[in-house]
C-alpha positions as CSV (number, residue, x, y, z in Angstrom):
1,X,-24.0,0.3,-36.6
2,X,-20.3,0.5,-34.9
3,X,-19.3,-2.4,-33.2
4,X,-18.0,-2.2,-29.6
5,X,-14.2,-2.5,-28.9
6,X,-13.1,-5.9,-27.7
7,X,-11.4,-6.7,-24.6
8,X,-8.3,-6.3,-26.6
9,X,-9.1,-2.7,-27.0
10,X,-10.6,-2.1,-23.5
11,X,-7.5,-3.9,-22.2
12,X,-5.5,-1.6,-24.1
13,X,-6.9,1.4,-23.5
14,X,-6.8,0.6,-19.4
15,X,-3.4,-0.3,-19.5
16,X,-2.7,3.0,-21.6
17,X,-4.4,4.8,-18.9
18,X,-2.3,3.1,-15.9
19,X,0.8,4.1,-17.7
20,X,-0.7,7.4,-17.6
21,X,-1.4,8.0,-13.8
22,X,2.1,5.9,-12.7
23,X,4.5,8.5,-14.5
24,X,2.8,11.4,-12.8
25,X,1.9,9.3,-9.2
26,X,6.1,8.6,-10.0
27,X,7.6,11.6,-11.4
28,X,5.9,14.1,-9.6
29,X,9.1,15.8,-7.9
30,X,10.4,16.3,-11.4
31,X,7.9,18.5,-12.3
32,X,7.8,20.5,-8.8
33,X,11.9,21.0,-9.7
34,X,11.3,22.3,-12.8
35,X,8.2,24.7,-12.5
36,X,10.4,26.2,-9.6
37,X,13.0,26.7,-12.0
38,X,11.8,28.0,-15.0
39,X,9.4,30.2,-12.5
40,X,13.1,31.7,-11.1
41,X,14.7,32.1,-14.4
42,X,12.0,33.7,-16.4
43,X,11.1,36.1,-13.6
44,X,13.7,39.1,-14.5
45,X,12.4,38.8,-18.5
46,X,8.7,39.2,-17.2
47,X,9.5,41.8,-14.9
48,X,11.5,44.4,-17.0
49,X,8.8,46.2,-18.2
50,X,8.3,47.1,-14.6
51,X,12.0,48.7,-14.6
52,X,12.0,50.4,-17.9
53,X,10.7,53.8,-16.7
54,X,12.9,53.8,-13.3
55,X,15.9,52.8,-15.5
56,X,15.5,55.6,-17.8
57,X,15.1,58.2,-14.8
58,X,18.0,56.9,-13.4
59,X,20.9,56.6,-16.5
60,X,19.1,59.9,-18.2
61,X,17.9,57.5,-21.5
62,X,15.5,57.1,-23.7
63,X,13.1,53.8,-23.2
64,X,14.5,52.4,-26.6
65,X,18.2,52.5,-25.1
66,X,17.0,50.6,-22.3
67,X,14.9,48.1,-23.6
68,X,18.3,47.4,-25.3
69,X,18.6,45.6,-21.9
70,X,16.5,42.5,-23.5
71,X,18.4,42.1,-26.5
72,X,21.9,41.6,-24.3
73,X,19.6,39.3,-22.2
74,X,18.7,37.3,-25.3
75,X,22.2,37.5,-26.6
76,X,23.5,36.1,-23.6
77,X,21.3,33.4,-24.0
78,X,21.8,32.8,-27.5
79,X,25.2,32.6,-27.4
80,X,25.3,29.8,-24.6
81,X,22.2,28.3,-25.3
82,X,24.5,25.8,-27.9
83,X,27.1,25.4,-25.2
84,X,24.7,24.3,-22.4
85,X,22.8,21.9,-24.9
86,X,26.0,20.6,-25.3
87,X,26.5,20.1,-21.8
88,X,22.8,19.0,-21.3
89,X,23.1,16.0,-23.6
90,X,26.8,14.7,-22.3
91,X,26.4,15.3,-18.7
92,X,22.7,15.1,-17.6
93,X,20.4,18.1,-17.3
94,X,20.3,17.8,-13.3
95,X,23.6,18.4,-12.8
96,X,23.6,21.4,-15.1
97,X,20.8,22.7,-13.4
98,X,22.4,22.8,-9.9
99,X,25.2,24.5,-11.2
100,X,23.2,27.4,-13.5
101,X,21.3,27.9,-9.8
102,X,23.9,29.4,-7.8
103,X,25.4,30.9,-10.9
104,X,21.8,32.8,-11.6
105,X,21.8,34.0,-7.9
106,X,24.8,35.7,-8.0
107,X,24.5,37.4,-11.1
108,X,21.2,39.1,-10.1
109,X,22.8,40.5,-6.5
110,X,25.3,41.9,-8.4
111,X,23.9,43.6,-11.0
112,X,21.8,45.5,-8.4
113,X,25.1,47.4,-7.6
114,X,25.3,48.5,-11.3
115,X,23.9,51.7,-10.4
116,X,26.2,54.3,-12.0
117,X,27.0,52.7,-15.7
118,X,24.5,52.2,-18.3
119,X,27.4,50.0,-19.7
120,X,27.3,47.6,-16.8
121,X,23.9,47.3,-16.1
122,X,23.6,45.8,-20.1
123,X,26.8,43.9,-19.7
124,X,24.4,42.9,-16.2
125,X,21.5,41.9,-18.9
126,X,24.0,39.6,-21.0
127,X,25.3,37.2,-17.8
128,X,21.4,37.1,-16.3
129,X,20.4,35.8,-19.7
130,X,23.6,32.9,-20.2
131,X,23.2,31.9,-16.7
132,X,19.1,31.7,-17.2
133,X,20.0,28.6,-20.0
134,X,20.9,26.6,-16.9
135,X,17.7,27.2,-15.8
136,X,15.6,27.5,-19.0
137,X,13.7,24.7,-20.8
138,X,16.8,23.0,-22.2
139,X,17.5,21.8,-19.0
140,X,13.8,21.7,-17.3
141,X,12.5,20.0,-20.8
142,X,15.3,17.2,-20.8
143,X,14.7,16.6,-17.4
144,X,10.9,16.0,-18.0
145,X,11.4,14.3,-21.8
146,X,13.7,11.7,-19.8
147,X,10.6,10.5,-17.1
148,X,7.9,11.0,-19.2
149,X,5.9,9.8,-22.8
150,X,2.9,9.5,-22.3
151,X,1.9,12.2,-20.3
152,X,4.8,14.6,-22.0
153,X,2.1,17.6,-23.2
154,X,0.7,17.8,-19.7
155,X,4.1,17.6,-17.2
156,X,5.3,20.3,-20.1
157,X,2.3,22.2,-19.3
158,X,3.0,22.2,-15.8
159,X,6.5,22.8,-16.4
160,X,5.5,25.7,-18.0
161,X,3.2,27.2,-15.2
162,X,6.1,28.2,-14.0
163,X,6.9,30.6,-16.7
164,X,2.8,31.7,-16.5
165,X,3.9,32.6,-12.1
166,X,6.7,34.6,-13.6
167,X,4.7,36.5,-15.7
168,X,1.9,36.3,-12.6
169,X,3.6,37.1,-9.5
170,X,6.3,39.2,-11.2
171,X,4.8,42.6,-12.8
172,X,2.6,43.2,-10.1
173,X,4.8,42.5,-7.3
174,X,8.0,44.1,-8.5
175,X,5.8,47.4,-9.4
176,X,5.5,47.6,-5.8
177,X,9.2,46.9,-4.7
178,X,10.4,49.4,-7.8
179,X,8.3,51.9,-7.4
180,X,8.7,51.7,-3.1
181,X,12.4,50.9,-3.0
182,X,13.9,51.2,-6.2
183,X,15.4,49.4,-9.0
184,X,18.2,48.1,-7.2
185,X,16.1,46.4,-4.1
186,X,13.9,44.5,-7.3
187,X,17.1,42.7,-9.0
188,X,18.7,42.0,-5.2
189,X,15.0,40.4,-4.5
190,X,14.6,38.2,-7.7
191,X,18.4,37.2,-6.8
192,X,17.7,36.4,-2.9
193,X,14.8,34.0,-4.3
194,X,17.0,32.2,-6.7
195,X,19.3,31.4,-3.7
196,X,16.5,30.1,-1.4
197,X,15.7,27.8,-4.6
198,X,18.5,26.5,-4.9
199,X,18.1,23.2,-1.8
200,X,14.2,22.5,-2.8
201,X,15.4,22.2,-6.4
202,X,18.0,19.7,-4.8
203,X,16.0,17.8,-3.3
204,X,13.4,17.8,-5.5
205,X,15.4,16.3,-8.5
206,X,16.8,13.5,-6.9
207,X,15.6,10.2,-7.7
208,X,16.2,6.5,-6.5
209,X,16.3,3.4,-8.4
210,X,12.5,2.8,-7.8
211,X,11.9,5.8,-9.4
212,X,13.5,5.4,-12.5
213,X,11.2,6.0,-15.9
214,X,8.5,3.2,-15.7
215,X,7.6,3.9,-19.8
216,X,9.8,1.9,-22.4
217,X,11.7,4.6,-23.8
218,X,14.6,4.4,-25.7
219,X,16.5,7.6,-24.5
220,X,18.8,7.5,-27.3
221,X,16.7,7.3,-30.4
222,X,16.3,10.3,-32.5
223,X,18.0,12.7,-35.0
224,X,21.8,13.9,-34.1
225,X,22.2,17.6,-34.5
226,X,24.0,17.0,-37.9
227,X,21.1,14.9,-39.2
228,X,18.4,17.5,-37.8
229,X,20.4,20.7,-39.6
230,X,20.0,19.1,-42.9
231,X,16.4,18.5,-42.8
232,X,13.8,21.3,-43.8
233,X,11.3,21.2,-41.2
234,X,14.7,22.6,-38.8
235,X,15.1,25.3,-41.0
236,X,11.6,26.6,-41.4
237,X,10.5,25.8,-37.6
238,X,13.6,27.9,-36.4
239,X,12.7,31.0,-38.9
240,X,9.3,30.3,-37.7
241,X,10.4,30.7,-33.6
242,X,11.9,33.5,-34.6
243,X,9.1,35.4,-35.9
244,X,7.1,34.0,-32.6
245,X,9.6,35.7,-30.1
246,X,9.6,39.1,-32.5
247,X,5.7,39.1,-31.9
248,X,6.0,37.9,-28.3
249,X,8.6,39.5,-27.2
250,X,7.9,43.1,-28.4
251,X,4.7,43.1,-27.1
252,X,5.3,41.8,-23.7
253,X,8.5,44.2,-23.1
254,X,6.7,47.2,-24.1
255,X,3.1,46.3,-22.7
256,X,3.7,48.7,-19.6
257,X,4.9,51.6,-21.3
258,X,1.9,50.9,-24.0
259,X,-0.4,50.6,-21.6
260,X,0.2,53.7,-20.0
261,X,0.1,55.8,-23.5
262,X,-3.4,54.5,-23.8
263,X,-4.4,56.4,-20.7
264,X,-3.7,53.8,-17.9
265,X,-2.4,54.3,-14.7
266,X,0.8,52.9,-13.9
267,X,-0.7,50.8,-10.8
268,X,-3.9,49.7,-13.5
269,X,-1.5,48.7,-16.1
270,X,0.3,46.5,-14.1
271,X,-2.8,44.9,-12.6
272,X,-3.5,44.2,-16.4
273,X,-0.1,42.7,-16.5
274,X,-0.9,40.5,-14.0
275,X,-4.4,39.8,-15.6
276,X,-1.9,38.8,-18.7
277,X,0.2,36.3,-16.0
278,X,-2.5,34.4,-15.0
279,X,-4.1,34.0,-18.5
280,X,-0.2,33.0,-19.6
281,X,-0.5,30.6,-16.7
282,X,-4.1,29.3,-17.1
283,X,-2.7,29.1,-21.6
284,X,0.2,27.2,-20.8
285,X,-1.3,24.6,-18.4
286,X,-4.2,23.9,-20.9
287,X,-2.0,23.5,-24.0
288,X,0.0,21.2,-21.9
289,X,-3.2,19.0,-21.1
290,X,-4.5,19.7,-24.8
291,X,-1.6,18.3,-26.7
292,X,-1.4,14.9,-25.2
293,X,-5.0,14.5,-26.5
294,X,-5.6,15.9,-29.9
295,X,-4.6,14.8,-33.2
296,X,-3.6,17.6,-34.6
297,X,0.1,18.4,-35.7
298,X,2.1,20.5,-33.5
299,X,2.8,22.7,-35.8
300,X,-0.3,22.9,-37.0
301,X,-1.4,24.3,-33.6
302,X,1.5,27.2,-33.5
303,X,0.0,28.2,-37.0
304,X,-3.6,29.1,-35.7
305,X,-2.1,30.8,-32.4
306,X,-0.5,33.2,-34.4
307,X,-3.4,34.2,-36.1
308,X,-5.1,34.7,-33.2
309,X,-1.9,36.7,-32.2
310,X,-2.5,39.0,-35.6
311,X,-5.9,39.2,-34.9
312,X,-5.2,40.6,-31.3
313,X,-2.3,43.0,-32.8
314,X,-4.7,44.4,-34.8
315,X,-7.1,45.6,-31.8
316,X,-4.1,46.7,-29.7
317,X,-3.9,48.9,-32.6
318,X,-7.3,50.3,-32.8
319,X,-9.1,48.8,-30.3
320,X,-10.8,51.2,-27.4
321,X,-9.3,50.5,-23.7
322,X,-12.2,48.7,-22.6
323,X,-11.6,46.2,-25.9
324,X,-7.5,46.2,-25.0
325,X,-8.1,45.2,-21.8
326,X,-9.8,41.8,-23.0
327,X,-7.3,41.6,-25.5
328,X,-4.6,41.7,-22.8
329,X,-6.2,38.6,-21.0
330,X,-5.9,37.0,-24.4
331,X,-2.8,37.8,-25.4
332,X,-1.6,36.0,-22.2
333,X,-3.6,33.1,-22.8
334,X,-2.6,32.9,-26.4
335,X,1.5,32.8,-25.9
336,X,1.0,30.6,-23.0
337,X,0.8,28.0,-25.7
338,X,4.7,28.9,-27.0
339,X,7.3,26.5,-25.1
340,X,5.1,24.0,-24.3
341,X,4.7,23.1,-28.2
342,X,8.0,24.3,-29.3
343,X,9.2,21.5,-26.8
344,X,7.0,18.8,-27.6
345,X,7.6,19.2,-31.5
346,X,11.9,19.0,-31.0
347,X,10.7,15.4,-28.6
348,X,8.3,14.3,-31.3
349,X,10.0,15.1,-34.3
350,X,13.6,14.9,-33.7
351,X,13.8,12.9,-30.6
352,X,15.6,12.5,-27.6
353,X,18.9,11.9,-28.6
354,X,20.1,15.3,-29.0
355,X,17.1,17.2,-27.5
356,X,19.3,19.9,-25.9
357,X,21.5,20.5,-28.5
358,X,18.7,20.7,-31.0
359,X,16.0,23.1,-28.5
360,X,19.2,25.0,-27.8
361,X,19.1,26.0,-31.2
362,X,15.2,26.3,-32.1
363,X,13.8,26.9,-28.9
364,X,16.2,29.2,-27.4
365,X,18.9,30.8,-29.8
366,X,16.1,31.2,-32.6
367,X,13.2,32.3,-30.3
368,X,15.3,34.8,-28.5
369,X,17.0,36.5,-31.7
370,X,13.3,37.5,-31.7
371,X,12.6,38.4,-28.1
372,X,15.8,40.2,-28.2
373,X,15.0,42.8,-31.4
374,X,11.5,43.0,-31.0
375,X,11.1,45.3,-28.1
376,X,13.8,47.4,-29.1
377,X,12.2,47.4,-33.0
378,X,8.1,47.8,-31.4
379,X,9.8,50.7,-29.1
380,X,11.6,52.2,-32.0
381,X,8.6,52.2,-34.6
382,X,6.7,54.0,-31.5
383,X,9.1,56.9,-31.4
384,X,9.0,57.1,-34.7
385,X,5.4,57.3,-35.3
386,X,4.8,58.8,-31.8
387,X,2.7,56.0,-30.9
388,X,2.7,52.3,-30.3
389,X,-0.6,51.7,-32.3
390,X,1.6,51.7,-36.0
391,X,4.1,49.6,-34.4
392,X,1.6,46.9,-33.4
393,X,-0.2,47.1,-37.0
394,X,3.3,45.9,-38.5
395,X,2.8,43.1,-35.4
396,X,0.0,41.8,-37.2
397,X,1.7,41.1,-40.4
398,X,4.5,39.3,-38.8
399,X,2.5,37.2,-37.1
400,X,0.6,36.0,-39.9
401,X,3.6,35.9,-41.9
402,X,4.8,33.7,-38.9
403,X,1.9,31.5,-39.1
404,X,2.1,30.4,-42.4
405,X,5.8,29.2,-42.0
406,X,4.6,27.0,-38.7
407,X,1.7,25.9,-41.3
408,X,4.6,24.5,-43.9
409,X,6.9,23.1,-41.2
410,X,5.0,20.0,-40.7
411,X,7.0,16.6,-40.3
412,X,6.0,13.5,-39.3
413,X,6.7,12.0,-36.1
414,X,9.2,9.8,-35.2
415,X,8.4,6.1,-34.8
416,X,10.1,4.5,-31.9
417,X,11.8,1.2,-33.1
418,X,10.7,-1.0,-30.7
419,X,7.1,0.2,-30.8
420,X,5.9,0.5,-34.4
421,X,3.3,2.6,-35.0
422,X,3.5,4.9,-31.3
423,X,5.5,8.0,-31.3
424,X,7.5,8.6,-29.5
């Protein structure tokens, strides 16, 4: 017979709960700021595969060359992710953030004029991508990692949403504006909203004194990036983000074009893509929730998400069009899981002390080597063959090869000193 908790227990557990409800009641504006950024800097990532086909027409290309367009995108970001984690952990993430907005808005308006050089429009793809690091979850995650513990999974959750309204809002209504107006009026659009952002995320970040993290954190406890290089679970979790933005990343690019192979429309397939947004949306808000609740290693979790990303590979490849078509929905609700986890596991495991220079690495360098070659490597396997279905066979593979390495990247979690016993 189980005996019933004491009034130690019940004590505990209502206070745990208060503690709960304040950072959210507190913090709200925090997470408002960064959905609205991460919504405005993932929205020209989500959107390409709208502007693959026009692109081609215009420059006279094939779609491989132009999805080459994501991989200067993700090298842009690679290569300043480091820099901006840098800047992250000496100078605060707000004050990065306000400068990466302006910076962002620009660089969008002006690529729209890129309209007679392939060359420029790629060099275009390369500065949308460095500036989006201001803007990305190095930033957005610090920001939220420095106001919340308790409730971490499920203000990361929310954070995210804004990468799930991206992928939402952005297929279906830049279809429209592409396939009405043109390429051009699309980037100049995305760019006019990251200028309108850019006083609501102002506002929205500041804080007063009262509103200064209620939780007992220690902000500086954790792993230095020097410490976190020479431990194995860095190694294996960045080959393993990686892999997750080769599987993620090729899909998602080349899902229009995919689509369309398969016998869709062009105005069908990117209602599915926004079928795919709002299951991204409705993944990335559960996971968020889920995390701060089950018991379960973070890692562990990434591990069965990519099988279920193998698994749906493998009906993208021989799956009839009504059976894609749920898999699409899936697929969204399956990678919605992705920063959320990869953001909570660098706070858990390494700690706050050099979070951005340590997600710059795993979480953004690593992840986007993979969403960077992917579409160009799933694009080029479907020339090759003459159809996509191959391509997403070899998916399958690499995202259960991908799930065993987040299976052996397990580490424990970091006990805050002056709280034995509670991660932090």
């Amino acid at each position: 017979m189980s005996t019933p908790p004491g009034p130690d227990a019940t004590s505990s557990v209502r206070t745990a709960t208060r503690a709960q409800r304040t950072e959210m009641a507190v913090h709200w504006r925090i997470v408002i700021a960064s959905i609205l950024a991460v919504w405005i800097s993932t929205l020209p990532s989500y959107s390409f595969s709208i502007f693959i086909e026009p692109l081609s027409a215009q420059f006279n290309s094939s779609r491989t060359t132009i999805a080459g367009w994501s991989l200067c995108w993700s090298a842009g970001c690679i290569l300043l992710a480091p820099i901006m984690g840098y800047l992250v952990d000496a100078f605060g993430a707000r004050r990065v953030l306000l400068v990466a907005l302006p910076s962002f808005a620009v660089v969008l308006l002006a690529v729209s004029m890129f309209t007679t050089s392939l060359s420029l429009l790629l060099i275009g793809g390369f500065a949308i991508g460095a500036a989006s690091t201001g803007l990305s979850a190095i930033t957005c995650g610090r920001l939220i990692a420095g106001y919340f513990d308790r409730q971490l999974g499920t203000a990361l959750g929310l954070m995210s949403c804004g990468i799930g309204l991206s992928a939402v809002v952005g297929p279906s209504v830049m279809q429209q504006v592409v396939d009405t107006y043109g390429w051009q009026t699309g980037f100049r659009l995305m760019g006019i909203g990251a200028a309108i952002g850019i006083p609501a995320i102002w506002l929205l970040s500041r804080t007063r004194a009262s509103t200064t993290p209620s939780h007992k954190m220690t902000p500086a406890f954790g792993l230095t990036l020097s410490e976190a290089l020479k431990t194995r679970a860095f190694w294996i979790l960045g080959a393993a983000a990686c892999g997750f933005g080769i599987c993620i990343g090729g899909a998602a690019v080349n899902m229009m074009p995919f689509l369309q192979e398969i016998g869709f429309s062009r105005g069908t397939a990117a209602l599915l893509l926004g079928v795919f947004g709002i299951t991204t949306l409705a993944g990335r808000f559960l996971t968020g929730l889920a995390i701060d609740r089950i018991r379960m290693h973070i890692s562990k979790v990434m591990a069965g998400i990519l099988l279920g990303l193998s698994a749906i590979f493998l009906v993208f490849g021989f799956g009839s069009p009504l059976t894609i078509m749920f898999a699409v929905a899936v697929f969204g609700f399956t990678i919605g899981a992705e920063t959320d986890c990869l953001i909570y596991c660098v706070v858990r495991v390494f700690g706050r002390k050099a979070y951005g220079s340590i997600f710059a690495i795993l979480g953004i360098a690593m992840l986007y080597i993979g969403t960077g070659v992917g579409p160009m490597l799933l694009s080029a396997m479907s020339a090759d063959s003459g159809s996509y279905r191959t391509g997403f066979v070899v998916w399958a593979m690499v995202a259960a090869v991908t799930a065993g390495l987040f299976a052996l990247s397990s580490r424990p979690y970091l006990k805050a000193p002056d709280a034995p016993g509670q991660a932090i």
